[in-house]
KOLFIKE-857085 format. One record per atom (N, C-alpha, C): residue in three letters; atom name; x negated, y, z negated. Coordinates in steps of 0.02 Angstrom, whole numbers, plus 50000, padded with zeros to 5 digits. Example, Ala and Ser with C-alpha at 12.3 -4.5 7.8 and 13.67 -1.06 7.14 Angstrom:
2
> ALA / N / 49340 / 49716 / 49610
> ALA / CA / 49385 / 49775 / 49610
> ALA / C / 49340 / 49835 / 49610
> SER / N / 49358 / 49888 / 49646
> SER / CA / 49316 / 49947 / 49643
> SER / C / 49355 / 50002 / 49606
***
This chain:
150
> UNK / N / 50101 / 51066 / 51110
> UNK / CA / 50047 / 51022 / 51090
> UNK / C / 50070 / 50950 / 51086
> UNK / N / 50150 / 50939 / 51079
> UNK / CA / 50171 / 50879 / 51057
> UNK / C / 50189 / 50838 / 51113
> UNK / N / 50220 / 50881 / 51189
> UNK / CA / 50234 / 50879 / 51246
> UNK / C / 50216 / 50799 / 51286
> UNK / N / 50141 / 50800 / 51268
> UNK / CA / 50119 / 50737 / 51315
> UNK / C / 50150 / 50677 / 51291
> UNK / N / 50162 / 50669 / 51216
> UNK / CA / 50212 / 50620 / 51196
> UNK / C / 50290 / 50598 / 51220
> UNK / N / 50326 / 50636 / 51247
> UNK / CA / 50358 / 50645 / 51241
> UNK / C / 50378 / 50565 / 51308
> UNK / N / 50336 / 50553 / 51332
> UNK / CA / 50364 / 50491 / 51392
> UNK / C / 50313 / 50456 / 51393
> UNK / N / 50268 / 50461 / 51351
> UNK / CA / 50215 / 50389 / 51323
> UNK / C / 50254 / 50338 / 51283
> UNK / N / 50225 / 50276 / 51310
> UNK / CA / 50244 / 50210 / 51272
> UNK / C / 50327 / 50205 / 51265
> UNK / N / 50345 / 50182 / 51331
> UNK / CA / 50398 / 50178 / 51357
> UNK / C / 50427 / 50108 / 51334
> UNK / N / 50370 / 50063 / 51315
> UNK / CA / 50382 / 50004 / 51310
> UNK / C / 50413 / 49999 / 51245
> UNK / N / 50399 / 50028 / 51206
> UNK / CA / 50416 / 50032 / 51135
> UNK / C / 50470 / 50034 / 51119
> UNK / N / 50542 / 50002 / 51087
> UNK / CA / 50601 / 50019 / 51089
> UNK / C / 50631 / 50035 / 51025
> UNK / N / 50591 / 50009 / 50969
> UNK / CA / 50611 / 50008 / 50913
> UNK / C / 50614 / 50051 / 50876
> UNK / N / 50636 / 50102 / 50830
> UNK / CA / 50614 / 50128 / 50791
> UNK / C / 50584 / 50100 / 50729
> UNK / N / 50524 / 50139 / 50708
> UNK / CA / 50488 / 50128 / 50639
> UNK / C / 50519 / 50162 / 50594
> UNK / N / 50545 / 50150 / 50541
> UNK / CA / 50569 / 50174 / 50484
> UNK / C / 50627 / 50264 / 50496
> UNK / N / 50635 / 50229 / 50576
> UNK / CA / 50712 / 50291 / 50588
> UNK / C / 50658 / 50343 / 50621
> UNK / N / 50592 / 50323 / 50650
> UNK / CA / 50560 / 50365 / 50682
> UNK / C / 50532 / 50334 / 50744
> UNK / N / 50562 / 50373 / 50794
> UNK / CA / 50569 / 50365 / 50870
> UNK / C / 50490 / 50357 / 50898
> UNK / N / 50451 / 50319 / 50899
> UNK / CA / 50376 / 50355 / 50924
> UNK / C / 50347 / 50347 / 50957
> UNK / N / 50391 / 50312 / 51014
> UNK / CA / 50390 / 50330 / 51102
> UNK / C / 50378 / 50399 / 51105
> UNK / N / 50452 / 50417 / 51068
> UNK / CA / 50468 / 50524 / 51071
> UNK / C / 50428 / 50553 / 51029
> UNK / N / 50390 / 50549 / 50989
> UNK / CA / 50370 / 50587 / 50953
> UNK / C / 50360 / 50652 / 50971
> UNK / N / 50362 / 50689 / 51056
> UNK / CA / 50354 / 50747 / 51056
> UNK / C / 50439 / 50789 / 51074
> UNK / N / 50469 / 50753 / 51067
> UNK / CA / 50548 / 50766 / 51044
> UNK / C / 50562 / 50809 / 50984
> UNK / N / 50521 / 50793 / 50939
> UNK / CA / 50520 / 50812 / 50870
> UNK / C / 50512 / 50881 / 50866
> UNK / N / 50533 / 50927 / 50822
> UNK / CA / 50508 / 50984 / 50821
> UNK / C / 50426 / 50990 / 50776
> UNK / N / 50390 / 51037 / 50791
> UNK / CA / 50311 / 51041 / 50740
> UNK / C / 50344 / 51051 / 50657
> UNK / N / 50318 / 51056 / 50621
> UNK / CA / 50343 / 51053 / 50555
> UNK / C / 50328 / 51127 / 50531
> UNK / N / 50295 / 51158 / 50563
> UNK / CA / 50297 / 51226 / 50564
> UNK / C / 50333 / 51285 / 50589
> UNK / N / 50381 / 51250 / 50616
> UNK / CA / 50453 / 51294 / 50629
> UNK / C / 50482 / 51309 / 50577
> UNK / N / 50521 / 51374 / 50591
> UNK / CA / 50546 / 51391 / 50532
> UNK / C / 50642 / 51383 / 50549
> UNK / N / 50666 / 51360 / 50506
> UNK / CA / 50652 / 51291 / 50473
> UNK / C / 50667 / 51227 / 50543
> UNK / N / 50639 / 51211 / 50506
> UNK / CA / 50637 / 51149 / 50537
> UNK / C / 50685 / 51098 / 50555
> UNK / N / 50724 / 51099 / 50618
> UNK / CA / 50789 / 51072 / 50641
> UNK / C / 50792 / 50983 / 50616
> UNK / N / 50850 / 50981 / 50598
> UNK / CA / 50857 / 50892 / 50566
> UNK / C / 50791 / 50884 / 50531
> UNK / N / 50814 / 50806 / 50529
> UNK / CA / 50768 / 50775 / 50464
> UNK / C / 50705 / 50756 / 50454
> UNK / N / 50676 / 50765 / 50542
> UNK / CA / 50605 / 50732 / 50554
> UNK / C / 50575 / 50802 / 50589
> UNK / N / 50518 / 50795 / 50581
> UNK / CA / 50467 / 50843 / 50614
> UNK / C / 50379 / 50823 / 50609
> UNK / N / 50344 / 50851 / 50641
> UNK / CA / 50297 / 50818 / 50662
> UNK / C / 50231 / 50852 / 50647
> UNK / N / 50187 / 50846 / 50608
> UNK / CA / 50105 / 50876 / 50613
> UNK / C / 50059 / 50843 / 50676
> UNK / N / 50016 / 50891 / 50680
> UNK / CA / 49959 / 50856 / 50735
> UNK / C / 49893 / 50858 / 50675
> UNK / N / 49875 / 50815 / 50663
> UNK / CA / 49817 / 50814 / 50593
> UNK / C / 49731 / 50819 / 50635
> UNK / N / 49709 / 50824 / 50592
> UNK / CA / 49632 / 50863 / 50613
> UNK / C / 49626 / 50805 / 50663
> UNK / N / 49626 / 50735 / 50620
> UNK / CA / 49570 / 50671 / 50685
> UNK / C / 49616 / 50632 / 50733
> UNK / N / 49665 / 50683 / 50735
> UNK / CA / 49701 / 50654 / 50797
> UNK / C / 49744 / 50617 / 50767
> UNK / N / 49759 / 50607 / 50727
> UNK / CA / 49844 / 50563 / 50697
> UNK / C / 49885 / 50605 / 50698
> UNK / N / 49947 / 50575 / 50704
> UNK / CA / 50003 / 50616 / 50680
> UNK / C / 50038 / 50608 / 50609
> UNK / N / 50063 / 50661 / 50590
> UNK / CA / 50095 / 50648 / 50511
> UNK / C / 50175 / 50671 / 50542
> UNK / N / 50198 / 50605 / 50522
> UNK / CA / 50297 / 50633 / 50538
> UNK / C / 50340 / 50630 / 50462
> UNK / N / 50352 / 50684 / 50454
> UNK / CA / 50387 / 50715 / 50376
> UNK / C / 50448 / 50712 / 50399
> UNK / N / 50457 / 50629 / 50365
> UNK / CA / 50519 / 50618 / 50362
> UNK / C / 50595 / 50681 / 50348
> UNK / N / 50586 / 50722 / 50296
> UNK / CA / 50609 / 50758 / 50278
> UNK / C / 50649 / 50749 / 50221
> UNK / N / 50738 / 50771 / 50227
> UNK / CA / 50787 / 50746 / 50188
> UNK / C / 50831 / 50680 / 50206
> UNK / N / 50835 / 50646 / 50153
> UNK / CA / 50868 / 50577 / 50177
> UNK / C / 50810 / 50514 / 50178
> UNK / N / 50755 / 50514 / 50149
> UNK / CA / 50713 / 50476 / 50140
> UNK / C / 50736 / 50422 / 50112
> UNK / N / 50716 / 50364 / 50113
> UNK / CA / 50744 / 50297 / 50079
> UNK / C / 50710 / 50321 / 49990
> UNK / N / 50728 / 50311 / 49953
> UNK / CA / 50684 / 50311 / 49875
> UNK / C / 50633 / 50260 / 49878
> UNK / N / 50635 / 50211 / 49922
> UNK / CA / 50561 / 50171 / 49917
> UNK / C / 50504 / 50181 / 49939
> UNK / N / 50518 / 50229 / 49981
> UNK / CA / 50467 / 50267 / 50031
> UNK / C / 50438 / 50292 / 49983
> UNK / N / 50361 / 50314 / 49981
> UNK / CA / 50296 / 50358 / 49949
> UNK / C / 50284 / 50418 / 49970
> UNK / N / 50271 / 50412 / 50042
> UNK / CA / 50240 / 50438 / 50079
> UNK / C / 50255 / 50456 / 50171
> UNK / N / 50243 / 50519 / 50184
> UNK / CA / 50257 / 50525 / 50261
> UNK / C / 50234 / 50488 / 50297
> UNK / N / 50261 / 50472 / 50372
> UNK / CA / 50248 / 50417 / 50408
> UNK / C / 50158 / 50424 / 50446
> UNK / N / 50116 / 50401 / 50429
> UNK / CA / 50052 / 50426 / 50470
> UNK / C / 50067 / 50379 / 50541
> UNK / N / 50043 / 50410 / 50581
> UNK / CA / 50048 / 50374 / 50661
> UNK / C / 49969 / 50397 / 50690
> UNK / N / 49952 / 50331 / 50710
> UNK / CA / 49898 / 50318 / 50765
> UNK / C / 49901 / 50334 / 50841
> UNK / N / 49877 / 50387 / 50855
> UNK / CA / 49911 / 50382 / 50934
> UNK / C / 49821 / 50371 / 50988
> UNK / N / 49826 / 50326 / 51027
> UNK / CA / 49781 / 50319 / 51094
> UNK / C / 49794 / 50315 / 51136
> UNK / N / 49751 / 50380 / 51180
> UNK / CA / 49765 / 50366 / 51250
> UNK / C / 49856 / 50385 / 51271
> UNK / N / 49882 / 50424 / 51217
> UNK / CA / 49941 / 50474 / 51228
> UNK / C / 50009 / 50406 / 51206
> UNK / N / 49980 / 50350 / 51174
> UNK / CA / 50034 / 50298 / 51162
> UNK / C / 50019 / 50291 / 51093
> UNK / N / 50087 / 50288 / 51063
> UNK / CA / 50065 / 50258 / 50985
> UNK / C / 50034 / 50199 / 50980
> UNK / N / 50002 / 50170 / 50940
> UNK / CA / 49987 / 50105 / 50930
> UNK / C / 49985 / 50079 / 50875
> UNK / N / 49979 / 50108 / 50813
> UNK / CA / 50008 / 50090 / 50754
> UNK / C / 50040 / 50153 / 50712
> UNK / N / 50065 / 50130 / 50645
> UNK / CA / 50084 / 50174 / 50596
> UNK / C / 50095 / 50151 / 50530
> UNK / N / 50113 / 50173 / 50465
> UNK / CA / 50100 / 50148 / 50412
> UNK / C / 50137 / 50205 / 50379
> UNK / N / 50167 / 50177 / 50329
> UNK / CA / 50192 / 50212 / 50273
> UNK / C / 50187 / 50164 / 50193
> UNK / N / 50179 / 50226 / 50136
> UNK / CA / 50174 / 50197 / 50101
> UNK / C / 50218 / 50181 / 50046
> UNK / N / 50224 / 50156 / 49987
> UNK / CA / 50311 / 50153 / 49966
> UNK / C / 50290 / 50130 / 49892
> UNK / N / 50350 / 50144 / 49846
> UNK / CA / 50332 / 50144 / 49804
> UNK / C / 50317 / 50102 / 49759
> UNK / N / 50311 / 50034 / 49806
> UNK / CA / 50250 / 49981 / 49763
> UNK / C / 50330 / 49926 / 49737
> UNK / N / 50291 / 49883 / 49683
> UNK / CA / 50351 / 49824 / 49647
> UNK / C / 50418 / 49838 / 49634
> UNK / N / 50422 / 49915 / 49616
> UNK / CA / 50482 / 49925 / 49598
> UNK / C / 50559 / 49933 / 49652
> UNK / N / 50514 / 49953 / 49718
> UNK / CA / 50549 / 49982 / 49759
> UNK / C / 50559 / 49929 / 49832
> UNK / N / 50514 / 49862 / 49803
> UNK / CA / 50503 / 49810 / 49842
> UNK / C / 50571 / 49782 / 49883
> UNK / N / 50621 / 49763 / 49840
> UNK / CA / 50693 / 49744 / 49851
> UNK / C / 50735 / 49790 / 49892
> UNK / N / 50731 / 49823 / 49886
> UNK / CA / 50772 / 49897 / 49907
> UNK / C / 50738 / 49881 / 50011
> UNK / N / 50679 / 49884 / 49980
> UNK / CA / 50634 / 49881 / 50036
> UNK / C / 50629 / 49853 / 50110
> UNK / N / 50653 / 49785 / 50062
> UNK / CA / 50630 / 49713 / 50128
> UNK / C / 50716 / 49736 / 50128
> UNK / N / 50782 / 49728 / 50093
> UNK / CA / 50847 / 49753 / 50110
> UNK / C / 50860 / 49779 / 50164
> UNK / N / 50826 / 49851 / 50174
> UNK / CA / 50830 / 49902 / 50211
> UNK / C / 50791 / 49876 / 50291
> UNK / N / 50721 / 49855 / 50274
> UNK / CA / 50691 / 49839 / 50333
> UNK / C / 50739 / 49790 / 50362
> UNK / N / 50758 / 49723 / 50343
> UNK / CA / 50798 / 49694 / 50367
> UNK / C / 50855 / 49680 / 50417
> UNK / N / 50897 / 49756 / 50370
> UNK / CA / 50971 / 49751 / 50389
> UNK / C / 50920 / 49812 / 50460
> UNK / N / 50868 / 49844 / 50468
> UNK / CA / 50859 / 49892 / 50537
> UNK / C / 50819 / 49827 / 50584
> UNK / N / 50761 / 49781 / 50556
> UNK / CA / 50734 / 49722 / 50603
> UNK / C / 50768 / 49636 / 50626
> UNK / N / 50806 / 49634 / 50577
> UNK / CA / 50819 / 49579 / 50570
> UNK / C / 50788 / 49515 / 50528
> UNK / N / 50794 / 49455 / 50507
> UNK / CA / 50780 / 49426 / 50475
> UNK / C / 50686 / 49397 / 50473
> UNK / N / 50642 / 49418 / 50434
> UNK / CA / 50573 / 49410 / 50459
> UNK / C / 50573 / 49337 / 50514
> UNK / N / 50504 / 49344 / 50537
> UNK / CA / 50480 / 49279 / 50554
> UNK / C / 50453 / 49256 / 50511
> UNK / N / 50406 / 49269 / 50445
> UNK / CA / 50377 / 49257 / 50388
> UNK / C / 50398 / 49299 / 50330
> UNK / N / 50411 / 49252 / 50284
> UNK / CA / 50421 / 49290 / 50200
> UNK / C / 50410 / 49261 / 50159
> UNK / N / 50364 / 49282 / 50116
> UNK / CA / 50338 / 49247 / 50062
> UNK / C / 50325 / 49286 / 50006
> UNK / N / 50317 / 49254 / 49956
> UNK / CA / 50298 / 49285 / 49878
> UNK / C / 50234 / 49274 / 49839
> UNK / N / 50222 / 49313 / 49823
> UNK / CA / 50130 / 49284 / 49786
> UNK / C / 50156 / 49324 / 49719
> UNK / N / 50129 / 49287 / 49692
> UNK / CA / 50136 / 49294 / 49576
> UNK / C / 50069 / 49336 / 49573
> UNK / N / 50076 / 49389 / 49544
> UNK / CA / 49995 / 49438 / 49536
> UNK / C / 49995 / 49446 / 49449
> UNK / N / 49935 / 49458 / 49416
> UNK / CA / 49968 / 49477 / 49346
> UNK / C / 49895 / 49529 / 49360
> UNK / N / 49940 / 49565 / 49314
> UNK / CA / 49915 / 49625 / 49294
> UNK / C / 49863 / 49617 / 49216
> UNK / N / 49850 / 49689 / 49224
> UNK / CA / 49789 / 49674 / 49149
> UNK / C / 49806 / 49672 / 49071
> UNK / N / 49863 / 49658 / 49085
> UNK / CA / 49888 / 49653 / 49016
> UNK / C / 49931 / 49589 / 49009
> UNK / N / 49934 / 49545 / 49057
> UNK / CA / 49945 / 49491 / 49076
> UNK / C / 50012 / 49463 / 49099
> UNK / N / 50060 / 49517 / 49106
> UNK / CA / 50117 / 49509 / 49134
> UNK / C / 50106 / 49493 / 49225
> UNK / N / 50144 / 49449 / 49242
> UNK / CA / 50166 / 49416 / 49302
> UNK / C / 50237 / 49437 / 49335
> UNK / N / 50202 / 49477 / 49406
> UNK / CA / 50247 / 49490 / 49445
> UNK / C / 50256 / 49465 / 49518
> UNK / N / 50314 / 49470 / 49546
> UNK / CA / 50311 / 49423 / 49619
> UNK / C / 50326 / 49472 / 49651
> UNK / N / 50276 / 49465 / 49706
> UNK / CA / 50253 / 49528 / 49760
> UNK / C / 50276 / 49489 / 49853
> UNK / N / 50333 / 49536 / 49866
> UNK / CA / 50348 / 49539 / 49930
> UNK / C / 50308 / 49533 / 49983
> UNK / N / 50309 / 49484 / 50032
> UNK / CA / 50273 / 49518 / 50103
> UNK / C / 50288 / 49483 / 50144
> UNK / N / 50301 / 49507 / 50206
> UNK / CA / 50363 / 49504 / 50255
> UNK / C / 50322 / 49518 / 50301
> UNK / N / 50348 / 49496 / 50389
> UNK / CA / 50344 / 49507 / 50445
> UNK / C / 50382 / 49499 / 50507
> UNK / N / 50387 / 49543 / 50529
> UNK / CA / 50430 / 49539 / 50587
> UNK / C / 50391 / 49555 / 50656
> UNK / N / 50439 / 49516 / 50710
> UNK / CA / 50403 / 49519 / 50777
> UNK / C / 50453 / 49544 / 50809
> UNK / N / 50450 / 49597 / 50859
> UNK / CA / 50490 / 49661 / 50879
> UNK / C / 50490 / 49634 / 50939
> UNK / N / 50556 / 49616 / 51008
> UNK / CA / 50571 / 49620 / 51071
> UNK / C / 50533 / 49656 / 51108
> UNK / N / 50516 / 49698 / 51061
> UNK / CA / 50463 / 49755 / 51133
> UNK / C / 50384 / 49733 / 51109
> UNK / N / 50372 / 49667 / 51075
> UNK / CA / 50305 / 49647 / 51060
> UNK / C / 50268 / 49671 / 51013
> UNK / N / 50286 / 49703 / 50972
> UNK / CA / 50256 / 49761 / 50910
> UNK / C / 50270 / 49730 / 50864
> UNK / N / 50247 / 49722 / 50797
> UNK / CA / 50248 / 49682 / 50729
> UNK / C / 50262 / 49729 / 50667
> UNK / N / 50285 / 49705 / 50648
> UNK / CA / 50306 / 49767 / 50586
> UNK / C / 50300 / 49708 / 50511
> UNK / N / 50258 / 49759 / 50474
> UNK / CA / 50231 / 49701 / 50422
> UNK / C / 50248 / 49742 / 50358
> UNK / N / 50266 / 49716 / 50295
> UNK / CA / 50274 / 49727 / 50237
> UNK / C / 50259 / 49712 / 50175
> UNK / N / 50211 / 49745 / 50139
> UNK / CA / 50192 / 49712 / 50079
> UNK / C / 50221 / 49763 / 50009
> UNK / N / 50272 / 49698 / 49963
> UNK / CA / 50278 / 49738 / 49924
> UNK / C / 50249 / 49786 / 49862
> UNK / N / 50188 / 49756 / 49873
> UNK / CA / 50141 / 49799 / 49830
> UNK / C / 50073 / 49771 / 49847
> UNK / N / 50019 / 49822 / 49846
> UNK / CA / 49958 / 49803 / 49866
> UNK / C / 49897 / 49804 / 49808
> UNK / N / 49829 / 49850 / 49808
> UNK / CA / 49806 / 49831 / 49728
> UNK / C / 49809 / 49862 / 49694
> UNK / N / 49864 / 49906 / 49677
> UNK / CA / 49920 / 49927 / 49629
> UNK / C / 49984 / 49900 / 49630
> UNK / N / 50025 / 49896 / 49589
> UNK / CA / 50095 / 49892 / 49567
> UNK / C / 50144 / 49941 / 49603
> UNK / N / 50110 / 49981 / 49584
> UNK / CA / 50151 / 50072 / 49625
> UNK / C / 50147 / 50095 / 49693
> UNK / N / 50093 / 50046 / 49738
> UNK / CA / 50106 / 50061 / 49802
> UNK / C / 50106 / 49999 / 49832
> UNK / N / 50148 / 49997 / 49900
> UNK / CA / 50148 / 49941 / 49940
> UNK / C / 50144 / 49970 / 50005
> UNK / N / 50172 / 49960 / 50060
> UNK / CA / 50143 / 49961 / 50134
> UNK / C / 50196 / 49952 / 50158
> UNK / N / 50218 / 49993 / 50234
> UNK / CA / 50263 / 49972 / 50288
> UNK / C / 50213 / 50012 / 50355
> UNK / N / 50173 / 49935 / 50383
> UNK / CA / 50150 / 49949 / 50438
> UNK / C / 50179 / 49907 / 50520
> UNK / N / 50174 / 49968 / 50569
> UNK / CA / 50187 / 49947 / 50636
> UNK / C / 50124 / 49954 / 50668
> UNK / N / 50124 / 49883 / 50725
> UNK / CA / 50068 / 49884 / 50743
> UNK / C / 50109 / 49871 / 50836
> UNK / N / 50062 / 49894 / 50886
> UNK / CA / 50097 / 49876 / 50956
> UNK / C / 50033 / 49869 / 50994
***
């Protein structure tokens, strides 16, 4: 089922968050028993894919990688993470795998009890033309965003 992926979006060189998704049909289904290395792959009801990271997840990470696929090419993806706290760790990690953003900036948010926090958000522009964007928290504290777009 995963097969047609497997030599779509050739153009793509980068990995997203240590996930290949040119290959995505490289991957084993996540319904193998068990499931070989650290990544594996769902095919979800409306046509996305869900890639379960597995073991070895960053701690900032939230959430499995959701992927957009059209027309048998990825075209975006998104993960979610665990918001202000995990912000640093975050842009660190993206960094030392993208390199130094093209844009980074900080916005002051306060919360309802009136404490003031400074919220990450980052962008990078990828050789193979794909953008990879980061916010360290969105309209919660506890979640933020790591999206690829191509």
């Amino acid at each position: 089922m995963l097969m047609f992926l497997v030599a779509a979006a050739a153009s793509i060189s980068v990995p997203f968050v240590g996930v290949r998704l040119w290959d995505l049909g490289a991957y084993p289904t996540c319904a193998s028993q068990p499931p070989p290395g650290n990544i594996c792959v769902n095919l979800e009801n409306d046509g996305s894919f869900l890639v379960d990271l597995r073991a070895g997840r960053p701690d900032w990470i939230k959430t499995n990688t959701l992927v957009l696929v059209v027309g048998g090419k990825p075209v975006a993806a998104s993960i979610s993470t665990i918001g202000f706290e995990g912000q640093s760790q975050a842009l660190e990690d993206l960094e030392i795998r993208y390199g130094r953003p093209a844009s980074l900036t900080t916005v002051v948010i306060q919360n309802g009890f009136g404490a003031h926090f400074r919220i990450i958000h980052a962008r990078w522009r990828l050789k193979d033309g794909s953008v990879v964007e980061f916010d360290g928290a969105k309209e919660h504290l506890d979640e933020g965003e790591v999206r690829w777009l191509h």
